[in-house]
N, C-alpha and C positions, 0 to 999 in steps of 0.2 A: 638693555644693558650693553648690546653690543656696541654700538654708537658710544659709549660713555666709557670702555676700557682702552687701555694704551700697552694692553699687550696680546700679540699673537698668537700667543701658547692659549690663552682663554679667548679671541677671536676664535680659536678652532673648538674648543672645548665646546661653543656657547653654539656653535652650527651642528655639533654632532648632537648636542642634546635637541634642537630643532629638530631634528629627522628622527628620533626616539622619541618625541612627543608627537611629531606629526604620525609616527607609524604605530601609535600606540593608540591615538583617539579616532584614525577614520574607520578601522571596524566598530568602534561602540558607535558609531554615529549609525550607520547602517541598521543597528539595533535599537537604538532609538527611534529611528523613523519607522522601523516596521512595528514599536509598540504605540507609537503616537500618533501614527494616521492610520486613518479608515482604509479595511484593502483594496477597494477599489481609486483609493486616491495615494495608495503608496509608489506607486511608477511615476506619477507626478513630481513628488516627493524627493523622491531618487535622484530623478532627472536636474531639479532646482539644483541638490546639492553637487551633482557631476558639474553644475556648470560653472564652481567654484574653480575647476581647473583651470578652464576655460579662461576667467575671470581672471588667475593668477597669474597667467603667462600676458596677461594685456598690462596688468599691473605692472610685471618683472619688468616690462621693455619701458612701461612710466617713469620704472624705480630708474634705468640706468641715464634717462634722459633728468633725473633730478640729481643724481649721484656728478652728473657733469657741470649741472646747474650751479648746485649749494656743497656738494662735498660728499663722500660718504657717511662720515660719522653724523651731521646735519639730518642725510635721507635717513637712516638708521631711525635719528631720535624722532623723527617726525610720523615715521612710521609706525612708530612704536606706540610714539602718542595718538594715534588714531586708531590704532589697535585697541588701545588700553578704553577708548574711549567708545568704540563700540560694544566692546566685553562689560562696559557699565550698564549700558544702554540695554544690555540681553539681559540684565539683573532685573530690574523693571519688568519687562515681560513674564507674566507666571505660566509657570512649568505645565501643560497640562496630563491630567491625571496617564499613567502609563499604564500599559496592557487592558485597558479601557473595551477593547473590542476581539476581548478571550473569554473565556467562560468554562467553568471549569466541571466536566461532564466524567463524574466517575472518578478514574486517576490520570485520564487524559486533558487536552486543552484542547477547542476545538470553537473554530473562528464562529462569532454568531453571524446568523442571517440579518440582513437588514430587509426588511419591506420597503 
């Protein structure tokens, strides 16, 4: 949407909600991964998704060499659309089962052993 308005009172609206969406989903992501993978494979886990920072800041310097290319509102939509396009693609993937590797001993939770 940002690419598609023509005005900068909602340019700005539409970046503060980015940073309230973004600060609202990386803690659940953290908990996701520690109900989804095995705990000897959650630091792995971790690590993949740390290197989405990583990834992002290699991206940012892509975006500004496209934003001189094709325009901003252009990188905007095209990004979006590649966004929109991998969030379909994770629809497809199914979910696997969560807390999968808890067990529940009494009234407490307590990781099972793997042999």
């Amino acid at each position: 949407m940002t690419g598609a308005i023509n005005s900068f009172a909602l340019l700005f609206v539409f970046r503060i909600l980015l940073g309230v969406f973004e600060s609202a989903f990386n803690p659940c992501a953290y908990s996701m991964i520690a109900d989804m993978f095995h705990p000897s494979q959650r630091t792995t886990a971790s690590a993949i998704f740390n290197l989405g920072i990583y990834f992002g800041g290699a991206l940012a310097s892509l975006g500004a060499f496209l934003i001189k290319q094709i325009g901003w509102r252009s990188s905007y939509k095209l990004i979006g659309a590649i966004g929109i396009g991998f969030g379909a693609c994770a629809l497809i993937v199914p979910d696997p089962e969560r807390g999968r590797f808890e067990k529940k001993k009494g009234n407490e939770l307590s990781t099972m052993k793997v042999v």
